[in-house]
C-alpha positions as CSV (number, residue, x, y, z in Angstrom):
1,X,-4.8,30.7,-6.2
2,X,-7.7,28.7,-7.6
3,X,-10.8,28.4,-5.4
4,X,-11.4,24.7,-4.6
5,X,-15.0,23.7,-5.6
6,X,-18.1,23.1,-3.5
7,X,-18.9,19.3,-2.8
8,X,-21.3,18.0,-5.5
9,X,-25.2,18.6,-3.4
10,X,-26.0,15.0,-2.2
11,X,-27.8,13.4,0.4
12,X,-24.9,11.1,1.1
13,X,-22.7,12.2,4.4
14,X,-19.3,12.0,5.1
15,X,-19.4,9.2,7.1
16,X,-21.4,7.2,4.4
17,X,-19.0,7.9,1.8
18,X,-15.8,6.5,4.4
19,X,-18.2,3.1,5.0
20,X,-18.6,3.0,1.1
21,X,-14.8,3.3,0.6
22,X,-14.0,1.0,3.3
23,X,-16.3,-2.0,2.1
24,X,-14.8,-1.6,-0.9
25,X,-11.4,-1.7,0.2
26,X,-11.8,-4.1,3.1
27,X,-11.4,-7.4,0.9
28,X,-8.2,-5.8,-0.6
29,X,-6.9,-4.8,3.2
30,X,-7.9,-8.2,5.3
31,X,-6.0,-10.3,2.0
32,X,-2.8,-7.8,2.3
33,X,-2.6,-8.0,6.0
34,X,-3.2,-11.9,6.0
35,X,-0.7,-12.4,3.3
36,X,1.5,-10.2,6.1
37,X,0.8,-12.4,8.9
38,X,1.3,-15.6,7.2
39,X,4.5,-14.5,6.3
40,X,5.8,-13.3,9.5
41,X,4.4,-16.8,10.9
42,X,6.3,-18.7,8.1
43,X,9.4,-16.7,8.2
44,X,12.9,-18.1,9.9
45,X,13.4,-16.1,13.1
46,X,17.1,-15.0,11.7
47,X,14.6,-13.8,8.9
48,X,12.2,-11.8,10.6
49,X,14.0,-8.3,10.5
50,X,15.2,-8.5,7.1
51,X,13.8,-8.5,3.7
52,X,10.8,-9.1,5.2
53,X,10.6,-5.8,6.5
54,X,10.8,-4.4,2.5
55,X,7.5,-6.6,2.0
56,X,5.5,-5.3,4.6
57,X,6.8,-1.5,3.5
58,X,5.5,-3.4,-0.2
59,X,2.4,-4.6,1.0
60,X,1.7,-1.0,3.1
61,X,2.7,1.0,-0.1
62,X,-0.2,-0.9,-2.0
63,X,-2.4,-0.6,0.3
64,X,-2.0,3.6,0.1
65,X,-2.1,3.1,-3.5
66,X,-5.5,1.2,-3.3
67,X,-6.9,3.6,-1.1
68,X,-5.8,6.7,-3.3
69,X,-7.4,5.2,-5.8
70,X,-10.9,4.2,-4.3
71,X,-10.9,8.1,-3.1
72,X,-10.3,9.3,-6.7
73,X,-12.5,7.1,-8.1
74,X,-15.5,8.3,-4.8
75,X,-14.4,11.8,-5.8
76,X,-15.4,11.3,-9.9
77,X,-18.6,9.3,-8.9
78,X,-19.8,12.0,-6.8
79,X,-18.6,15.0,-9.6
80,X,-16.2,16.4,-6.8
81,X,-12.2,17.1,-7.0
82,X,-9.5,16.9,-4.7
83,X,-7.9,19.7,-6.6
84,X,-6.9,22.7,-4.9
């Protein structure tokens, strides 16, 4: 088994790098869930357990996507991997 390497040295902590990832992702995140709210205002009532239940799995699948992303992206900037 492959030893997982050391975090890049840097002055930046761990809590900085989760306030750098989540302004980054908070535009992304505050549009999805609006997009989810208008849509569960807008939606029939006979509606509102059906297909729109497969759009907010949508929306929450994108959202893990985005933030996968961001992370791998943090982890390059910083000359760290996630591999084990």
């Amino acid at each position: 088994m492959a030893a997982r390497p050391l975090p890049a040295t840097t002055d930046e902590t761990r809590e900085q790098r989760i306030e750098a990832l989540m302004k980054e992702l908070r535009p992304k995140v505050e549009a999805t869930v609006r997009q989810m709210v208008e849509r569960a205002v807008d939606v029939p009532e006979a509606e509102e357990f059906g297909a729109i239940d497969f759009e907010f799995r949508d929306a929450g699948l994108k959202l893990t996507n985005e933030v996968r992303q961001a992370s791998v992206a943090s982890r390059k900037k910083r000359g760290t991997s996630g591999a084990a």
